[in-house]
C-alpha positions in Angstrom: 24.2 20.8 35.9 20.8 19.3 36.0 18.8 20.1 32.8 16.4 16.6 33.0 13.7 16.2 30.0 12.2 13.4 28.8 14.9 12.5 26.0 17.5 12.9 28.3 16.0 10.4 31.1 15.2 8.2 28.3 18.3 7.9 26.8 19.6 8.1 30.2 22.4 10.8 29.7 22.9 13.8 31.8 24.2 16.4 29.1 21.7 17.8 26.2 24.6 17.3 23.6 24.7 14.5 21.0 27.8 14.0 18.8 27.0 14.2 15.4 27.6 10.5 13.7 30.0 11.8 10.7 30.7 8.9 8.7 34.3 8.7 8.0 35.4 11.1 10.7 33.6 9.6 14.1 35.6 6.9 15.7 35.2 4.4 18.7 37.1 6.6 21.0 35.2 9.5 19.8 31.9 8.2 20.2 33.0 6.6 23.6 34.4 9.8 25.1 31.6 11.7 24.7 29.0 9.6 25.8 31.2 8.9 29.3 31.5 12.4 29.6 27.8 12.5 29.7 26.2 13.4 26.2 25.4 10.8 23.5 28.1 9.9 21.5 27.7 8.3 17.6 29.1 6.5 14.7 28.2 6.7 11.3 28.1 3.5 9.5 26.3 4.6 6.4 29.0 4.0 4.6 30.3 0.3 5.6 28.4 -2.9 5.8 27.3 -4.8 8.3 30.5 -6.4 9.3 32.5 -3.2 9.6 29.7 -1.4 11.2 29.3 -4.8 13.8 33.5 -4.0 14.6 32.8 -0.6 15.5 30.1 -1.3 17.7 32.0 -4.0 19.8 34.9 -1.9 19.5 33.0 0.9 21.4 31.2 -0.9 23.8 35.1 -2.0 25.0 35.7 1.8 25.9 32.5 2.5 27.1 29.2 1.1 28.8 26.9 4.1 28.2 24.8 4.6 25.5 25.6 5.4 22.0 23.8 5.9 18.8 24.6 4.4 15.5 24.0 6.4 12.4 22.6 4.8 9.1 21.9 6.4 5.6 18.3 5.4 4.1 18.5 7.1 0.6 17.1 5.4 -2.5 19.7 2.8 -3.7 21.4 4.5 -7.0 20.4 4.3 -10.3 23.8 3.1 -12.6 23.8 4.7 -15.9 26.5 4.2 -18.0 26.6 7.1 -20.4 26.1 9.6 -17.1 29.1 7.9 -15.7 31.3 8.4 -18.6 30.7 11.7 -19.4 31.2 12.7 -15.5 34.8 10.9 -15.6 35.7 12.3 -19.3 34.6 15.7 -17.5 37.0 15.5 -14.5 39.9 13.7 -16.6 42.1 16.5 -16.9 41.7 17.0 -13.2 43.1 13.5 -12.9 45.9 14.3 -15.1 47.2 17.1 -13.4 48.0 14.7 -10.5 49.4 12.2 -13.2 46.9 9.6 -12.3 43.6 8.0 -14.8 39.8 8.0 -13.5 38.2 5.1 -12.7 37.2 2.9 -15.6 33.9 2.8 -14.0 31.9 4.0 -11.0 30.6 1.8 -8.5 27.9 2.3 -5.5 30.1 2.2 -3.7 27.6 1.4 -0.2 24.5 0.1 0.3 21.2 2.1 1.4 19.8 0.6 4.4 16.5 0.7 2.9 17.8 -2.6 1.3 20.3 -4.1 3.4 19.1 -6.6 5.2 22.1 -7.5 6.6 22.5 -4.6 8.3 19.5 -5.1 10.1 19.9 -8.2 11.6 23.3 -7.1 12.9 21.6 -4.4 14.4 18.8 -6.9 15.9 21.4 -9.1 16.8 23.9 -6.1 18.6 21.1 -3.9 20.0 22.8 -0.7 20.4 21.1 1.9 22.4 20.4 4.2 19.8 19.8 4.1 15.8 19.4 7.1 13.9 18.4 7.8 10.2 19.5 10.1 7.6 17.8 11.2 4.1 14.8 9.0 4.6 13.0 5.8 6.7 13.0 2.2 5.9 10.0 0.3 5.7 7.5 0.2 9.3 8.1 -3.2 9.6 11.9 -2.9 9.8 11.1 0.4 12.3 9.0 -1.8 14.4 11.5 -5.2 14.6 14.3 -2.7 16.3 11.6 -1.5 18.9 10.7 -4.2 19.2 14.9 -5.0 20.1 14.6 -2.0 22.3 16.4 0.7 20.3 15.6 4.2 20.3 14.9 5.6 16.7 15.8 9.0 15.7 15.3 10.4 12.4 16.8 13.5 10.5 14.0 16.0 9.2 14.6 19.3 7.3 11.0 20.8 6.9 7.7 19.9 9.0 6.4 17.5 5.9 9.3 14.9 6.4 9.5 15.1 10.1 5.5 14.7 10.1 6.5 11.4 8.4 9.1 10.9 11.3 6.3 10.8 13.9 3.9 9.0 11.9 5.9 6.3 11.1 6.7 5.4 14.9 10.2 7.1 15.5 10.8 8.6 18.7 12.8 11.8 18.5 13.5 14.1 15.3 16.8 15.5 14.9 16.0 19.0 12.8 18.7 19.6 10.5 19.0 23.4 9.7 20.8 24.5 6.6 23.6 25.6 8.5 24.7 22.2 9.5 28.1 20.7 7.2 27.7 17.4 5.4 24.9 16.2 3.4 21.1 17.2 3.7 18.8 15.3 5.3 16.2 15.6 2.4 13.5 12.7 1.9 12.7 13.6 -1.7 15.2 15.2 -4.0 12.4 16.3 -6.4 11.0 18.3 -3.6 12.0 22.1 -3.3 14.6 22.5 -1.0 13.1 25.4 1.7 16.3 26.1 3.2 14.9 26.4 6.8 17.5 27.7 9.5 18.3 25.5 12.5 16.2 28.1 14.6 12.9 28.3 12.3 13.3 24.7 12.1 13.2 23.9 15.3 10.5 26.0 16.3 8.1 24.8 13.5 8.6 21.4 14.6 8.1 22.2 18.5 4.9 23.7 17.7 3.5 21.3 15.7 5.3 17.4 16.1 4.5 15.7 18.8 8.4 14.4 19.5 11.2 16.1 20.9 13.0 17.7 19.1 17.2 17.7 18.8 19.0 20.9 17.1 21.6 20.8 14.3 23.3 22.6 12.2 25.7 26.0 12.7 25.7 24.9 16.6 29.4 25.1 18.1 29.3 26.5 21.6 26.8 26.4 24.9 25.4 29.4 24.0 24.4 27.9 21.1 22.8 24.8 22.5 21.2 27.1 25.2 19.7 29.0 22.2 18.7 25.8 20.9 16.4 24.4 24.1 15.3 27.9 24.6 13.7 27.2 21.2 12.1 23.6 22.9 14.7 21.4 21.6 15.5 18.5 23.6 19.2 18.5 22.8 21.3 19.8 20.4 23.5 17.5 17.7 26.8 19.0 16.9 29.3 17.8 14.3 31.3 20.0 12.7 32.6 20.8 16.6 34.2 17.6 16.8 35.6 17.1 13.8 38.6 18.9 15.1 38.6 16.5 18.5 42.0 14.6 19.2 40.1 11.1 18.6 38.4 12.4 15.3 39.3 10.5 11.9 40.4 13.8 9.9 43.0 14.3 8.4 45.7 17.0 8.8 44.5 18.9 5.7 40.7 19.1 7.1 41.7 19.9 10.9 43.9 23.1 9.0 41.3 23.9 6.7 38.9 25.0 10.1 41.9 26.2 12.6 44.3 28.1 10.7 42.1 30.6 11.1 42.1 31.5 7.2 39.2 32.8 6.0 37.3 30.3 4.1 33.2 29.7 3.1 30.9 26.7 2.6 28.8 26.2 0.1 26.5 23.3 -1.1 27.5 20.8 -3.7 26.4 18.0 -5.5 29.8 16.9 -7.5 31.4 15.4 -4.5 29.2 12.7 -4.4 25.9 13.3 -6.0 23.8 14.4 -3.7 23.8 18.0 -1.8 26.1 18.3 1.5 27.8 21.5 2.8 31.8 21.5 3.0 34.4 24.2 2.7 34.1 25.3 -1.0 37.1 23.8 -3.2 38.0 22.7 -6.7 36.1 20.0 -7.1 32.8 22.3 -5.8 33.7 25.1 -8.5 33.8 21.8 -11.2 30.2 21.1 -10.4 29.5 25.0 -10.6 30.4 25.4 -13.7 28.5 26.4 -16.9 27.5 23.4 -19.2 29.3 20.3 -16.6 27.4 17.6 -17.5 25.0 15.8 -15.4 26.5 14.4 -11.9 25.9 10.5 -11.3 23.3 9.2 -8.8 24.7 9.2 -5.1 26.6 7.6 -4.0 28.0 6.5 -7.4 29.4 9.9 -7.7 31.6 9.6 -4.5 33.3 6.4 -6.0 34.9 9.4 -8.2 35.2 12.7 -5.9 37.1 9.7 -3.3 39.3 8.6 -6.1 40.3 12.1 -7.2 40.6 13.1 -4.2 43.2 10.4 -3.6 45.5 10.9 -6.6 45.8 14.6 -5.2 46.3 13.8 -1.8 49.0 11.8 -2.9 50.6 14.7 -3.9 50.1 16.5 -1.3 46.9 18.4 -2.6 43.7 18.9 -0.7 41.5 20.5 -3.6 39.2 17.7 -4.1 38.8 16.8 -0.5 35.1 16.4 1.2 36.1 18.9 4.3 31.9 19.1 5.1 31.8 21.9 7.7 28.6 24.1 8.7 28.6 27.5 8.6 29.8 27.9 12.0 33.2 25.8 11.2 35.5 29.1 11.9 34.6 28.4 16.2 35.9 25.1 15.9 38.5 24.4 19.0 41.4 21.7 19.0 41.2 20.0 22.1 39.8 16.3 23.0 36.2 15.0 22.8 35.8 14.9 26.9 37.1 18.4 27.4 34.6 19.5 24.3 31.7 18.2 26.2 33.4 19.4 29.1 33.7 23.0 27.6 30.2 22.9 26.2 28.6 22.3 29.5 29.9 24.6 31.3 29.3 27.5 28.7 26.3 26.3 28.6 25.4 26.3 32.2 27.3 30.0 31.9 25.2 31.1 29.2 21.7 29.8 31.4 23.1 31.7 34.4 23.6 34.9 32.8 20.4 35.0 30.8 18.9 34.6 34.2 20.5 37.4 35.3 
């Protein structure tokens, strides 16, 4: 299949699919398989620092010599307040105790933005990978310009026209429109800012018409038919996530891959009490907790995670999944069990399928 456009012979792939980066679910051999299998593999290393984030980089470039992107989180570093803190813990201490374990003593931020890691950045200067993409925001122009000027291509999440108009004028090169469909955590610049809500479809439209870079889809995209919606829209490429998470390389756990096979019914929903700032998982107890009348005010993210992750724990221990951050998009229900390379696999020929028939 032949589909060339100008991200594609830039990046130098043959397949419009990108793997979403999925921090704490992408692996090496994730990312590895699907960019050899032609698409653009990714790692999300939002969450680590620079000398877990190097590991993974080396430990990809071992499976694979394509190109791969490497995804970082650029929200504004947390604001600690103690008294916020306390009364989130006090709030979720009988959850703790039905598990028989204590909260935290106190929370912790628990990773660095990369708006102010420097470290970070010179690994990145220092490693080169092909491909860095942003999430919730941009570091400053001078940091933007220093990994051109290292040769990587910069993508950046937008989820209205105002914050990808920011993309393009600060330099990046592609926009990755993130629909409110897609599973894990919104791509918002400003969290004071009304949240539209724009589908992956009006989304990506909006920004065709009126950005000058392409375009990549995400969010509620699971199959070739719905990447072929997607470049039928002017997308470049589509970004899928929640499509992998059930690959056989894929970090989830048992409990997660379940929660999207079984084939019981289940919904998503948007949450903050996880880890403080909105991202779309399959709704659970620890959801309803933030949903609830009078629940006091939810820490600064990702100070908020340090306790979602250590509930979560005591219940897994148990064998309890209630707390868990299963972040699916809408479309989880069409996730497949099968491994990364036959994924792409499957998704180009659908894709190639669905072109051919709407050709007639």
């Amino acid at each position: 299949m032949s589909l060339p456009n100008p991200l594609l012979s830039r990046l130098g792939i043959a397949l419009p699919i990108i793997q979403a980066p999925m921090a704490g679910v992408s692996t090496p051999a994730m990312a590895a398989a699907v960019s050899n299998a032609g698409g653009l593999g990714s790692l999300g290393v939002g969450a680590t620092n620079a000398a877990g984030a190097r590991k993974v980089i080396r430990e990809t470039r071992a499976l694979t010599g394509k190109p791969f992107n490497i995804n970082l989180f650029c929200h504004p570093p947390a604001v600690a307040d103690v008294a916020v803190e306390r009364a989130w813990l006090d709030y979720l201490a009988p959850e703790f105790a039905k598990w028989g374990a204590e909260p935290p003593t106190r929370l912790a931020e628990i990773y660095k933005s990369f708006v102010a890691d420097e470290e970070m950045l010179e690994m990145l200067l220092e490693e080169k990978p092909a491909v860095v993409s942003l999430h919730f925001g941009l570091p400053r122009r001078e940091w933007l310009d220093r990994l051109h000027a290292a040769g990587i291509y910069l993508m950046a999440s937008a989820t209205n026209l105002a914050d990808a108009r920011r993309i393009e004028d600060a330099g990046v090169d592609a926009i990755v429109a993130q629909g409110v469909e897609a599973g894990g955590h919104r791509g918002m610049f400003d969290l004071n800012a009304v949240d539209e809500g724009l589908g992956t479809m009006a989304l990506v439209r909006m920004l065709v018409k009126n950005v000058g870079l392409p375009v990549i889809a995400s969010g509620g995209i699971m199959d070739g038919a719905g990447i072929a919606a997607a470049l039928a829209l002017g997308a470049q490429a589509a970004q899928l996530g929640t499509a992998f998470v059930t690959t056989t390389e894929s970090a989830a756990d048992a409990a997660y891959r379940n929660a999207l096979l079984s084939g019981a019914p289940f919904r998503t929903a948007f949450t903050r009490s996880i880890s403080g700032r909105a991202a779309r998982g399959i709704h659970n107890r620890l959801m309803a907790l933030g949903e609830a009348p009078g629940h006091p005010r939810v820490p600064d993210y990702p100070i908020a995670y340090d306790a979602g992750k250590s509930l979560h724990a005591a219940a897994k221990a148990k064998g309890s999944a209630d707390y868990a951050a299963q972040w699916s998009g809408q479309a989880g229900s069409l996730a497949r069990a099968m491994s990364s390379a036959e994924l792409v696999a499957t998704l180009a020929s659908e894709l190639e399928g669905t072109i051919k028939a709407l050709r007639g």
